[in-house]
C-alpha positions in Angstrom: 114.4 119.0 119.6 113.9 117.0 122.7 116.7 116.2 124.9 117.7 114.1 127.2 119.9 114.9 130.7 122.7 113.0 131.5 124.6 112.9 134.9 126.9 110.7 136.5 127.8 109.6 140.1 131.3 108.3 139.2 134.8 109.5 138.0 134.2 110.9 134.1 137.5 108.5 132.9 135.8 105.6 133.8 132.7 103.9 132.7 131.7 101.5 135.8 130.1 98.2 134.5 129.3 95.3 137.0 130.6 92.1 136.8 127.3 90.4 137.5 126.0 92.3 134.0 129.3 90.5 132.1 128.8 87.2 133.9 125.1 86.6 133.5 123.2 89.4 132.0 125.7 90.2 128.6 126.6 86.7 127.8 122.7 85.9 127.2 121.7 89.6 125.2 121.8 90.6 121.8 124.9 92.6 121.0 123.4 95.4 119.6 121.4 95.9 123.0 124.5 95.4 125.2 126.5 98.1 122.8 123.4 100.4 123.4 123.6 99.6 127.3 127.1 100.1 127.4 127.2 103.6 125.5 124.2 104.9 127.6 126.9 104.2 130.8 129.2 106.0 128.9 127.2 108.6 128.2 125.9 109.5 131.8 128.8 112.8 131.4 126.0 115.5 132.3 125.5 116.5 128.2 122.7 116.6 127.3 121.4 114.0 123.9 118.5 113.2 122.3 117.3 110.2 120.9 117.7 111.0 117.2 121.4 111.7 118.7 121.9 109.1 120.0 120.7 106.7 116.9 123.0 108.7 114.7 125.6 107.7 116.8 125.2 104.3 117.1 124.3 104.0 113.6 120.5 102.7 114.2 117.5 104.1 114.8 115.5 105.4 117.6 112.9 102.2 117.5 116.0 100.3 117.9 117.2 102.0 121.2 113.3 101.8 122.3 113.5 98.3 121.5 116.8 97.4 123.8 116.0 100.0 126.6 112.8 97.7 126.9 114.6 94.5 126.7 117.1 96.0 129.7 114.0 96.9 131.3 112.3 93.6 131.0 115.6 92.3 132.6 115.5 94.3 136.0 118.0 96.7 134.9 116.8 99.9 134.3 112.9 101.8 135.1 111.6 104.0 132.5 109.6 107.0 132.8 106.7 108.0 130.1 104.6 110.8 130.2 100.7 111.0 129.4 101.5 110.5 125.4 104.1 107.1 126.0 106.5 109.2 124.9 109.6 108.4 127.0 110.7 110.9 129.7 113.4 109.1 131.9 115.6 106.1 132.4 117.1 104.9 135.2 120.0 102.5 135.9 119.8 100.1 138.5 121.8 97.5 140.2 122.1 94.5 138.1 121.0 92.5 141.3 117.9 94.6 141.5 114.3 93.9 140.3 112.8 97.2 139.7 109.8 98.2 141.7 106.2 99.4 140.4 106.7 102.8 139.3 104.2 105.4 138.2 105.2 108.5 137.3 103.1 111.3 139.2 102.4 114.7 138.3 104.9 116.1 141.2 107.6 114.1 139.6 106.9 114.7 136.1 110.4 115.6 134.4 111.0 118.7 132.3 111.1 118.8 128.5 114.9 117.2 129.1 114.7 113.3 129.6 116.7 112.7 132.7 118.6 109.4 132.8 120.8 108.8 135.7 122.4 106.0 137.9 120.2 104.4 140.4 121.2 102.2 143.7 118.6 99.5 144.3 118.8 96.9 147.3 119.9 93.3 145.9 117.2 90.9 144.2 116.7 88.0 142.7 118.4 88.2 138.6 115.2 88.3 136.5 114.9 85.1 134.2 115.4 85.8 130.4 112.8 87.2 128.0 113.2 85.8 124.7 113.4 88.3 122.2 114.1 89.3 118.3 116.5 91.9 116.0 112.9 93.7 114.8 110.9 93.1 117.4 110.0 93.8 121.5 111.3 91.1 123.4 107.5 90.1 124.5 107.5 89.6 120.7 108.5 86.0 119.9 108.8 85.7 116.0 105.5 83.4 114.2 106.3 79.8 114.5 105.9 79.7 111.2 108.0 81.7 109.5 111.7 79.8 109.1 114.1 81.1 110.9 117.1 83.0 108.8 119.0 85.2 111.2 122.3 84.2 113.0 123.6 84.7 116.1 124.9 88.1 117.7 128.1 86.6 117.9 128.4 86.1 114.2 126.8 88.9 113.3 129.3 90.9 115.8 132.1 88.5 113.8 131.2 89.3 110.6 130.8 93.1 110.7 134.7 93.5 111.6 135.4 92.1 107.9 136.0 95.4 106.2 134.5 93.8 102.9 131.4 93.3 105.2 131.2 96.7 106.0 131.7 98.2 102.8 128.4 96.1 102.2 126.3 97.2 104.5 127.3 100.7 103.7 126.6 100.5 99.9 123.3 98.8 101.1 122.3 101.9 103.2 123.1 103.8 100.0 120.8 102.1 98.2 117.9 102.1 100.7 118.4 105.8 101.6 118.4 104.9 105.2 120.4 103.6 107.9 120.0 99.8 108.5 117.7 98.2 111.0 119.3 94.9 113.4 116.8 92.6 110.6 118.2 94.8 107.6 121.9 93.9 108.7 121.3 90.2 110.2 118.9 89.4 106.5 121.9 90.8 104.3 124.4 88.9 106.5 122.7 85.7 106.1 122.7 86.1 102.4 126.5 86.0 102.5 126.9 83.5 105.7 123.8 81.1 105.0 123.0 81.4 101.2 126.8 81.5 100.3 126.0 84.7 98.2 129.2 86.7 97.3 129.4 90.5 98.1 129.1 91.2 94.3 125.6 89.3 94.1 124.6 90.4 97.2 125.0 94.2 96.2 122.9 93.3 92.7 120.4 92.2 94.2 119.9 94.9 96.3 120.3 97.1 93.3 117.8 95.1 91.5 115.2 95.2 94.2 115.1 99.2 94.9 114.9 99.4 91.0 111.7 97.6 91.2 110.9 100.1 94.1 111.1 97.5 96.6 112.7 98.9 99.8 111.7 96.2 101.8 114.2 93.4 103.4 111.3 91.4 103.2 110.7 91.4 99.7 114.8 91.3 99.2 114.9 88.1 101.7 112.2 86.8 99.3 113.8 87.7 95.6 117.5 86.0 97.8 116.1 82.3 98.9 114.2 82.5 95.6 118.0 82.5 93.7 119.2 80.0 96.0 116.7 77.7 95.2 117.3 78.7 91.7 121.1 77.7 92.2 121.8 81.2 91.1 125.1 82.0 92.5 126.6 84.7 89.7 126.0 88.4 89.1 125.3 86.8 85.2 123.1 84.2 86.3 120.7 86.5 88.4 120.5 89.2 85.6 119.7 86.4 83.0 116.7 85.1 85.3 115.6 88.7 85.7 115.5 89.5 82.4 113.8 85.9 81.7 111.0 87.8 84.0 111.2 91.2 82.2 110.2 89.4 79.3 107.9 87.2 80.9 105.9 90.8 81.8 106.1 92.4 78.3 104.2 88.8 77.3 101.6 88.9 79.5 101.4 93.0 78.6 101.0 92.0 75.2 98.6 89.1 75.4 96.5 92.1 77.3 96.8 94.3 74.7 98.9 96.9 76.8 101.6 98.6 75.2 103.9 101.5 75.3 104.7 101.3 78.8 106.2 99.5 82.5 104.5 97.5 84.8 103.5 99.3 87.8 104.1 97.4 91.2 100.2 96.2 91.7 100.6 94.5 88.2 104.0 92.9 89.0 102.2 91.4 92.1 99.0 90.1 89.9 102.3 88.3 87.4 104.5 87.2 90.0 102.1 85.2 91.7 100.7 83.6 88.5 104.0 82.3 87.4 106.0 82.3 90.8 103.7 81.3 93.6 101.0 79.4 91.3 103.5 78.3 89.1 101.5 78.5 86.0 103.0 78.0 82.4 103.4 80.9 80.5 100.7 78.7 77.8 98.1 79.1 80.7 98.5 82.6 81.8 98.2 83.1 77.9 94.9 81.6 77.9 93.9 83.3 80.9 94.7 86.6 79.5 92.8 85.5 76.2 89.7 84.7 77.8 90.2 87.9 80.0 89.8 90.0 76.5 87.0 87.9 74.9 85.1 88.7 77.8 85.6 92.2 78.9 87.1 93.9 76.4 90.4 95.2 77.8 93.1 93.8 79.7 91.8 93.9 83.0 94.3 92.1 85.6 92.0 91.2 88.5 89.9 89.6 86.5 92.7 87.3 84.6 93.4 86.9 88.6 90.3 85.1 89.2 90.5 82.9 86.2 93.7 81.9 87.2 92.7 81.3 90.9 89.9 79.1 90.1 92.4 77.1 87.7 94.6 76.5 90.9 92.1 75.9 92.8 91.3 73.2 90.4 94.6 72.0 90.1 95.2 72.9 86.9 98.8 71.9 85.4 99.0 71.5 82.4 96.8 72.3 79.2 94.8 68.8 79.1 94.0 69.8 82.5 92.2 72.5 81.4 90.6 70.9 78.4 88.8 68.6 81.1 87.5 71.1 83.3 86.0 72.9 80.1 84.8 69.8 79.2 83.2 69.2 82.5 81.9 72.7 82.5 79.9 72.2 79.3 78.8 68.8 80.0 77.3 70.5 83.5 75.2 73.3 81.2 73.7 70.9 79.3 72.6 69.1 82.0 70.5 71.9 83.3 69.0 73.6 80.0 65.4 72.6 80.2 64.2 69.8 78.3 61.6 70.3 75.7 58.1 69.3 76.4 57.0 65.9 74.5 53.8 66.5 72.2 50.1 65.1 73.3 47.2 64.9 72.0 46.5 68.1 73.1 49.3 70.1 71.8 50.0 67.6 68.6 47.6 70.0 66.7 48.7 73.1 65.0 47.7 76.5 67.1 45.3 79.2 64.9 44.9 82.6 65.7 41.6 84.1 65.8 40.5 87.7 65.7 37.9 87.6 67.5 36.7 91.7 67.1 36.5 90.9 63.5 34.2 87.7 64.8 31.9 89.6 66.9 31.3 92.2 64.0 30.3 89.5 61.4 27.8 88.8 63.8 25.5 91.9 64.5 25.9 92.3 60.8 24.3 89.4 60.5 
């Protein structure tokens, strides 16, 4: 396992920490990047840690300590070392009035297999201006513009997580996800509870409920959440009546298929979802879809009740008169390009013989 070296250049009861980084430099960070800051101080006792350590320790992961080393380093307050592979070899501290010079780590100064981090003393610069930056991402990352915005701020996030209810939570949430929470993973769940008004009972079922549908992702959890809200879901009884409303909406659509005798896998909860949740189709059109899907293939065959569908929402189909006008339309359009019949003239307004003309030619040298 690879390890990193940590020494110190101060008194081991004491973790020295610069006003200037409490003034300026804290007040503006995320709070899980100042709490990995200040423990890599603390930890600059000459023991040696690795970065799996040190994730298990702060209860994240080692992408989040990459994440918040950068952001310190984008900030002018520490240099990191990589070797050949981007795999990182060394951190430095330095003054928090200090900009951190070009640095190129040369084969003379590679560092052993042990990552050394220790305290360095830089000449006083000008504070580096801040780099925006998110839970989940590197701070040269700025979040799509278009994607709403649902996290709160550190400080609530750091206010919230001292409520032992809250932290029961996000423990039984780690259960359930068999891993230990991301920044997004904790802000998402904590803005079901601060911003949707979910309780900790409904938040925990939907969790539940997710993984059960093999969805790990807070993405897809975030997604199934503001889906509630807008539902006015607000109940542990009200969210397992509207998932078993889409149970059987599944079983329906499996049945109009002719598919029997078994779940839905995930790709075929996808092709359903969208249908009824994203295209918002009535369950009397996806019926019809599914119908026509049959009559013309034979089976129940899901991408290509997918493209029916897509057409009709391309169309803007709503409703089943919608639908009854774009058939109509559709006909009308074949018949307008079946080829007419030719008119009869006085050359084809006689009836056509048929001659056989070897029996012809014999009559003839008989005769």
């Amino acid at each position: 396992m690879d390890s990193l070296h940590l020494h110190k250049q101060w008194p081991s009861d004491v973790t020295l920490v610069p006003n200037l980084f409490l003034d300026k430099y804290m007040l503006r960070a995320n709070g899980e990047f100042v709490k990995i800051y200040m423990y890599l101080l603390r930890s600059i006792q000459g023991e040696k840690l690795s970065l799996s350590m040190l994730a298990d320790r702060m209860s994240c992961t080692e992408g989040d300590i990459l994440r918040a080393v950068r952001y310190w380093e984008k900030e002018g307050l520490l240099l990191l070392d990589f070797d050949h592979t981007q795999k990182l070899t060394g951190i430095s501290f330095l003054s928090p009035k200090a900009s951190p010079k070009p640095h190129t780590p040369s084969p003379a100064h590679t560092p052993e297999p042990d990552v050394m981090l220790e305290a360095a003393v830089s000449q006083p610069a000008q504070i580096p201006p801040a780099v925006p930056f998110g839970d989940d991402k590197p701070a040269e990352e700025p979040a799509p513009a278009s994607e709403p915005d649902h996290s709160l701020t550190s400080e609530k996030v750091s206010e919230l997580k001292k409520n032992e209810d809250i932290i029961q939570l996000l423990y039984i949430a780690e259960q359930y996800l068999g891993r230990p929470l991301t920044l997004t993973d904790t802000n998402k769940i904590l803005y079901f509870y601060e911003g949707l008004k979910f309780d900790l009972e409904l938040i925990e079922f939907l969790i539940e409920h997710c993984v059960s549908k093999n969805h790990k992702s807070i993405r897809y959890i975030e997604k199934v959440a503001l889906s509630w809200a807008e539902q006015g879901i607000s109940t542990v009884t009200a969210a397992k009546e509207e998932t078993s409303q889409y149970s059987r909406t599944y079983f329906t659509i499996f049945k109009a298929l002719g598919i029997q005798n078994r779940n839905p896998v995930k790709s075929e909860t996808e092709f359903m979802d969208r249908w009824t949740k994203d295209w918002g189709f009535s369950m009397e059109l996806v019926l019809e879809a599914c119908r026509r899907t049959v009559l013309q293939t034979g089976s129940g065959s899901f991408p290509y009740t997918d493209k029916i569908l897509e057409e009709w929402h391309a169309k803007k189909v709503h409703h089943m008169t919608d639908l009854e006008a774009l058939d109509a339309g559709h006909k009308s359009k074949t018949v307008r390009q079946m080829p007419r019949k030719a008119k009869p003239n006085r050359f084809t307004d006689y009836p056509h013989r048929d001659y056989d003309f070897d029996q012809i030619k014999k009559s003839m040298f008989q005769a």
